[in-house]
N, CA, C and O atoms as a GROMACS GRO file, in nm:
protein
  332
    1UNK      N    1  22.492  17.844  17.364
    1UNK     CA    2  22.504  17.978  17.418
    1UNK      C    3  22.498  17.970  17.570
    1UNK      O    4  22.433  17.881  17.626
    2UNK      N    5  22.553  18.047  17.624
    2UNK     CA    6  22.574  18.014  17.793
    2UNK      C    7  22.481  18.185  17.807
    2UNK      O    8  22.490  18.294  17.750
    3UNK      N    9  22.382  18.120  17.933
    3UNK     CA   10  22.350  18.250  17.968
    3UNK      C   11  22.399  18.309  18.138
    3UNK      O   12  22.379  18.227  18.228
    4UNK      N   13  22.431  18.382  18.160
    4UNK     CA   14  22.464  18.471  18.254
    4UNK      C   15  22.335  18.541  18.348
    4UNK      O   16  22.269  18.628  18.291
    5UNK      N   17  22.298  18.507  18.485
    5UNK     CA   18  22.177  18.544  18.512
    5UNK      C   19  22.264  18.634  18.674
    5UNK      O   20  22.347  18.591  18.755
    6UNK      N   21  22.205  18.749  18.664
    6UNK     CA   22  22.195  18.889  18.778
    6UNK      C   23  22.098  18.917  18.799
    6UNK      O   24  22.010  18.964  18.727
    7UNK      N   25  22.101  18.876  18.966
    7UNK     CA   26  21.988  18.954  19.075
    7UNK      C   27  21.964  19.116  19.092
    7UNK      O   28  22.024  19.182  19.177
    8UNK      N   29  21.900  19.153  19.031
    8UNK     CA   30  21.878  19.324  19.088
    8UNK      C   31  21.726  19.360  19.163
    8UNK      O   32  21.613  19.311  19.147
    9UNK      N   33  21.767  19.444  19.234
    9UNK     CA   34  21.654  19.513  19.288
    9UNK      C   35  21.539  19.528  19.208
    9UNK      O   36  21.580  19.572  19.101
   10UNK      N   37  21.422  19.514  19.205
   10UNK     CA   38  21.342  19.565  19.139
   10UNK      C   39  21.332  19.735  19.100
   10UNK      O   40  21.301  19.784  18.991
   11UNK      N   41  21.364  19.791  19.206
   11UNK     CA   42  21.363  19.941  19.189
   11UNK      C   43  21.447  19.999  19.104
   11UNK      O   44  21.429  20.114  19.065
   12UNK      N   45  21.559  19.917  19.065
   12UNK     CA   46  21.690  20.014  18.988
   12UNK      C   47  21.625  20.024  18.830
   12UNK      O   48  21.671  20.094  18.740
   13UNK      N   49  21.516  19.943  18.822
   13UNK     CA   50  21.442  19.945  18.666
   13UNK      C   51  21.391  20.054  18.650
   13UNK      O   52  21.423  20.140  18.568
   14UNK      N   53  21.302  20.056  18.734
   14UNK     CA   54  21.228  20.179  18.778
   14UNK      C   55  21.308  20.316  18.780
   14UNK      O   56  21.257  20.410  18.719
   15UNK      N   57  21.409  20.332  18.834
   15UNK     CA   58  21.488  20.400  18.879
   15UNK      C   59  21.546  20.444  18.739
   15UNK      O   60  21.530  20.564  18.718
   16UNK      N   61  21.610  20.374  18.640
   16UNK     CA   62  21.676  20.407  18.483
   16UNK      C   63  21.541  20.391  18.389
   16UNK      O   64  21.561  20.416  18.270
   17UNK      N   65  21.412  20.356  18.424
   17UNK     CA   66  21.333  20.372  18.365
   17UNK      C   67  21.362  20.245  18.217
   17UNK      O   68  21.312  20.236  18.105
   18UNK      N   69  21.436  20.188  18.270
   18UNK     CA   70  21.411  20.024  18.162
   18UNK      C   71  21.339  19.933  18.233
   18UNK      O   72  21.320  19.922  18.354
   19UNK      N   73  21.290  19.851  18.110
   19UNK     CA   74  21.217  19.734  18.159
   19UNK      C   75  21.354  19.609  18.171
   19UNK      O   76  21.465  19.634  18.125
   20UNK      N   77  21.328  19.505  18.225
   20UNK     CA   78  21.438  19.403  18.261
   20UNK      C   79  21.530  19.400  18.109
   20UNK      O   80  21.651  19.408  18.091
   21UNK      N   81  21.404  19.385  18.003
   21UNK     CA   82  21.508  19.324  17.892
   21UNK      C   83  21.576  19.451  17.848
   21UNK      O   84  21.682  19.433  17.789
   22UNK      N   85  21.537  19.575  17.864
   22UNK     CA   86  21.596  19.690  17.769
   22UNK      C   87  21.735  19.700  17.891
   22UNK      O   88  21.845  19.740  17.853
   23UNK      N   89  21.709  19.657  18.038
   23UNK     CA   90  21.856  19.702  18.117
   23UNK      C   91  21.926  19.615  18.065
   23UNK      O   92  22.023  19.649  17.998
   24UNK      N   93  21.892  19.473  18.084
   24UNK     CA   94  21.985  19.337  17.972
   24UNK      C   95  22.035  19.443  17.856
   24UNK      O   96  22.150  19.486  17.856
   25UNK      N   97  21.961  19.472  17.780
   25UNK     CA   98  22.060  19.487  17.673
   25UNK      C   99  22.120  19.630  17.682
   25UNK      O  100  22.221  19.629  17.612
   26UNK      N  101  22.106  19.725  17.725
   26UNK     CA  102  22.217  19.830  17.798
   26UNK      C  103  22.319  19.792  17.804
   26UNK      O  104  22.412  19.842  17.741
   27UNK      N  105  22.335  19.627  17.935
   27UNK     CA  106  22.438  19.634  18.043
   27UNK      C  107  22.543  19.553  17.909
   27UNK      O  108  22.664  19.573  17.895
   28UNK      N  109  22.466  19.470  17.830
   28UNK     CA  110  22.522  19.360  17.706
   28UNK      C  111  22.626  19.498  17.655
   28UNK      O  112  22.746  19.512  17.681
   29UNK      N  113  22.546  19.584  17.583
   29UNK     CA  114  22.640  19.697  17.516
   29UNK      C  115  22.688  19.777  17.535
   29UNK      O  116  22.724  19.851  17.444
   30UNK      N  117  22.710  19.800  17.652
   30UNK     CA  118  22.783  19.899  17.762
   30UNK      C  119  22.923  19.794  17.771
   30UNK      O  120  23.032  19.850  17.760
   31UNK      N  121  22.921  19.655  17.788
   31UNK     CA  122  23.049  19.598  17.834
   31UNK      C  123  23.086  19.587  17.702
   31UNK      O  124  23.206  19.604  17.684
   32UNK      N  125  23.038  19.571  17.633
   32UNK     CA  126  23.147  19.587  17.497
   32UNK      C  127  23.144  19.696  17.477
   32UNK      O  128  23.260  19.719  17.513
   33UNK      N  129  23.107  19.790  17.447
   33UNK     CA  130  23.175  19.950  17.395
   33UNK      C  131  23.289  19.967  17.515
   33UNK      O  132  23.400  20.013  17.487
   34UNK      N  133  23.256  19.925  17.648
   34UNK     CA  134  23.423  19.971  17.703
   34UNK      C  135  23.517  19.858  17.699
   34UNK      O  136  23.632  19.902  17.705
   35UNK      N  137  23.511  19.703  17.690
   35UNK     CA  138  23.606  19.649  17.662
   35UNK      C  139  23.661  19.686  17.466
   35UNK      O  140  23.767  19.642  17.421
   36UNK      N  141  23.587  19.750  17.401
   36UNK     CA  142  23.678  19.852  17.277
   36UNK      C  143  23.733  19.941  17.343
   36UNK      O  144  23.824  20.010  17.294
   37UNK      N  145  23.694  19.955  17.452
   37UNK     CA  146  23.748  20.090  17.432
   37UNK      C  147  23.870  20.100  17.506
   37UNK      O  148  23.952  20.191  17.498
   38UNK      N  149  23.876  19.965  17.604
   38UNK     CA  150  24.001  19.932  17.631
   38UNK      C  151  24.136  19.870  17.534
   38UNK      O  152  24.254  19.858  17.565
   39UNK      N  153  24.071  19.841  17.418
   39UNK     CA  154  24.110  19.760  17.317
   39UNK      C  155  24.149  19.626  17.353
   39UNK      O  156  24.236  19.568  17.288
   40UNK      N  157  24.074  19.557  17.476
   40UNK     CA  158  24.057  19.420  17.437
   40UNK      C  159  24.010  19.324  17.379
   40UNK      O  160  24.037  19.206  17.397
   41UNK      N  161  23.898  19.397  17.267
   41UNK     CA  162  23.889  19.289  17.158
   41UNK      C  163  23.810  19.359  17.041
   41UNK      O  164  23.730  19.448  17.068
   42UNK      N  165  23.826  19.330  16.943
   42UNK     CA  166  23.822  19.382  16.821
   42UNK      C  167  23.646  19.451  16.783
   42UNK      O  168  23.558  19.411  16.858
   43UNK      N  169  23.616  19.523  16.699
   43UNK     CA  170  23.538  19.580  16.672
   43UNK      C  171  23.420  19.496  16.591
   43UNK      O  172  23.301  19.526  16.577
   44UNK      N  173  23.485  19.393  16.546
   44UNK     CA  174  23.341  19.312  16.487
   44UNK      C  175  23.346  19.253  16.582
   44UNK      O  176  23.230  19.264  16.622
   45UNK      N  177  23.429  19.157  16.699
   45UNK     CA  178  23.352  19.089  16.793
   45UNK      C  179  23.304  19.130  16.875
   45UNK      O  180  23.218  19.059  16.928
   46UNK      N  181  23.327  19.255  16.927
   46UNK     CA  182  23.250  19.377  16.998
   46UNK      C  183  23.096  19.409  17.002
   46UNK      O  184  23.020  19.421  17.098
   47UNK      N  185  23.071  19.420  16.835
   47UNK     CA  186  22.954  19.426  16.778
   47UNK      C  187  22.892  19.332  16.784
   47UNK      O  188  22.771  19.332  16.805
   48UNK      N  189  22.966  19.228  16.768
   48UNK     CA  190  22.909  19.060  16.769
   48UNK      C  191  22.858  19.056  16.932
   48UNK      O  192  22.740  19.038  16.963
   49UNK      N  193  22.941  19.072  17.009
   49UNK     CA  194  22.896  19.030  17.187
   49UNK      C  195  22.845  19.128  17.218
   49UNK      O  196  22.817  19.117  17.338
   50UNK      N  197  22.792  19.291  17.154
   50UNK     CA  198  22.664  19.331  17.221
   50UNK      C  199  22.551  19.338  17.107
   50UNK      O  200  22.494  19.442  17.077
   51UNK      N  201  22.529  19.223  17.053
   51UNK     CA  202  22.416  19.162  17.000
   51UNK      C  203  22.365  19.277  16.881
   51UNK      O  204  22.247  19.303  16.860
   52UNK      N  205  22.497  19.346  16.799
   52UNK     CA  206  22.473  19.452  16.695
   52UNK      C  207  22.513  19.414  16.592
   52UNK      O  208  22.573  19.309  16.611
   53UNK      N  209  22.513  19.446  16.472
   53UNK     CA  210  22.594  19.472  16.316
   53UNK      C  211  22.666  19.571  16.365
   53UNK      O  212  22.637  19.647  16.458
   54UNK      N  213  22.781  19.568  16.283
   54UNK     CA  214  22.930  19.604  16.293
   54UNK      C  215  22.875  19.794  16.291
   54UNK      O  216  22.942  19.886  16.336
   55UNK      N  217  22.754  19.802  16.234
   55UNK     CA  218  22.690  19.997  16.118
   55UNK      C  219  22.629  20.026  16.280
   55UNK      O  220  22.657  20.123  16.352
   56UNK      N  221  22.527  19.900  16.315
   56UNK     CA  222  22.506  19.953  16.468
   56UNK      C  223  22.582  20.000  16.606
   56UNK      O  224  22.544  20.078  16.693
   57UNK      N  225  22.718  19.916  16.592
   57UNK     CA  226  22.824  19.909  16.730
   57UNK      C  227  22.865  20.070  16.693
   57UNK      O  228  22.864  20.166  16.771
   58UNK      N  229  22.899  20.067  16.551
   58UNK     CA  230  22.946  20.215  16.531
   58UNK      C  231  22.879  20.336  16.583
   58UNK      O  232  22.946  20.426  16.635
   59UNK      N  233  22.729  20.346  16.570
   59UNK     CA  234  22.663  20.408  16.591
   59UNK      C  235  22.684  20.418  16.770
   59UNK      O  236  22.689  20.529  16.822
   60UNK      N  237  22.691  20.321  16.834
   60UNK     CA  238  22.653  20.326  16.976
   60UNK      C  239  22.806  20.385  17.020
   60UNK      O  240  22.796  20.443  17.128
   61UNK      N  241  22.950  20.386  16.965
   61UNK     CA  242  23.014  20.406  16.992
   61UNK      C  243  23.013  20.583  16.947
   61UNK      O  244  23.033  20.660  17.041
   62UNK      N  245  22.990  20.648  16.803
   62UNK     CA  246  22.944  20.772  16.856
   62UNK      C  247  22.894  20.823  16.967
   62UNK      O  248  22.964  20.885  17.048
   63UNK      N  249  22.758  20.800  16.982
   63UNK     CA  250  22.656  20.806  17.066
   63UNK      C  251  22.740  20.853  17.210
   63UNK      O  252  22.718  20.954  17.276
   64UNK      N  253  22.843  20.746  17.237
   64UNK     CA  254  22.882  20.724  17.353
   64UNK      C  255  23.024  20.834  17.360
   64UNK      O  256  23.039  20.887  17.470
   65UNK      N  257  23.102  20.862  17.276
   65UNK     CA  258  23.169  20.944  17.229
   65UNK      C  259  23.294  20.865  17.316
   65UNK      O  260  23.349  20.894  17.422
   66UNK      N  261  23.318  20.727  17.201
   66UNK     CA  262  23.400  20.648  17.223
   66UNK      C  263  23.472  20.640  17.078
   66UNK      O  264  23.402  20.589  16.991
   67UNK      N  265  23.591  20.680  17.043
   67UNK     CA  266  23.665  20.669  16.922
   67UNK      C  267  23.650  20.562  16.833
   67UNK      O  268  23.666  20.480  16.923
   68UNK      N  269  23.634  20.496  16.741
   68UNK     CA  270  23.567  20.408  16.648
   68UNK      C  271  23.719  20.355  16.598
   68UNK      O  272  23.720  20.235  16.569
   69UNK      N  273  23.814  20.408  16.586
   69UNK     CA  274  23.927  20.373  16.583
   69UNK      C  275  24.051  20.394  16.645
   69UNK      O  276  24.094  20.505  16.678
   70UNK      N  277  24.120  20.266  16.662
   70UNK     CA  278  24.160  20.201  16.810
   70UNK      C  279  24.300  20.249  16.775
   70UNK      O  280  24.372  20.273  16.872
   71UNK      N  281  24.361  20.272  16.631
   71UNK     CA  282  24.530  20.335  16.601
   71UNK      C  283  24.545  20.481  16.681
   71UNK      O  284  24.449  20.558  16.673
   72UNK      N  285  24.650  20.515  16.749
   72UNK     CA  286  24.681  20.618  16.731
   72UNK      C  287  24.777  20.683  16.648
   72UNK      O  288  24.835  20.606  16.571
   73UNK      N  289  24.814  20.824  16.641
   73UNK     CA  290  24.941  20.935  16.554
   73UNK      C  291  25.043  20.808  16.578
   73UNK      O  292  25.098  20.752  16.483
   74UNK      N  293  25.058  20.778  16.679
   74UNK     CA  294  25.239  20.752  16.755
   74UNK      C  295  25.260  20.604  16.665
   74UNK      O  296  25.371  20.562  16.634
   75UNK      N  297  25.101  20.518  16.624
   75UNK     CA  298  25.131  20.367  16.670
   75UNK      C  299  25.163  20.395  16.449
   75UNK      O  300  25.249  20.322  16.400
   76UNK      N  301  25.096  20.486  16.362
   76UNK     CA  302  25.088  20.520  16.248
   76UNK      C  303  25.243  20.569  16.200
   76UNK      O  304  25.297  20.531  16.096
   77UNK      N  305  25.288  20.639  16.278
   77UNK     CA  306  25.386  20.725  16.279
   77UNK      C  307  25.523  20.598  16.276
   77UNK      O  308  25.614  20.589  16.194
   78UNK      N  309  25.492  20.508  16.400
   78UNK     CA  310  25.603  20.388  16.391
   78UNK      C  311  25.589  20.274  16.328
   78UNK      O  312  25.646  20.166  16.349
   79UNK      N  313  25.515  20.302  16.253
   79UNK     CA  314  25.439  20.171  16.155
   79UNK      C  315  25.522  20.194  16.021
   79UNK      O  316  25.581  20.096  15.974
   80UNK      N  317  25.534  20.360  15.934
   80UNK     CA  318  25.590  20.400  15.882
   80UNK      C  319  25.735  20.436  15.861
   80UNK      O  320  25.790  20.465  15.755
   81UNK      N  321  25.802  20.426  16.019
   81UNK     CA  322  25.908  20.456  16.028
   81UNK      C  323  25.952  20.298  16.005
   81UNK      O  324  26.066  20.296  15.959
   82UNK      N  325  25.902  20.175  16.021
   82UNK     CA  326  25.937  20.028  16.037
   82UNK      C  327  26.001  19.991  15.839
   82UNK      O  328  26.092  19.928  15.784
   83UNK      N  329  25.874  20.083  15.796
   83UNK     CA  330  25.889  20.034  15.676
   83UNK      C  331  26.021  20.035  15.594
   83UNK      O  332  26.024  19.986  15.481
   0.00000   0.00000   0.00000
């Protein structure tokens, strides 16, 4: 496992009112709910790289009021017309 280490202020803890490890894992599941939400990578590895089960990522993606599914009308619509 490779770890990734960021200098912050002491105050910005203080400041969001997390302790080091609860901002760690914020900042962990914050970059995956928006790389879904960019749809650069899939929803179980999503869940997988911010350290959740697939029932948890879901949850944080409500929460966040980030769409849980990545199809749209248009991409359904030409999927059907292919057939």
């Amino acid at each position: 496992m490779t770890t990734i280490t960021y200098d912050f202020d002491p105050s910005v803890f203080g400041a969001l009112r997390l302790s080091p490890n609860e901002f760690a894992r914020e900042m962990r599941i914050a970059a995956a709910v928006q790389w879904y939400a960019q749809g650069r990578v899939s929803q179980g590895r999503t869940a997988e790289l911010a350290g959740l089960c697939r029932a948890e990522f879901l949850e944080e993606l409500f929460q966040r009021k980030v769409p849980a599914c990545q199809v749209t009308a248009e991409d359904i619509i030409k999927e059907l017309q292919d057939d």
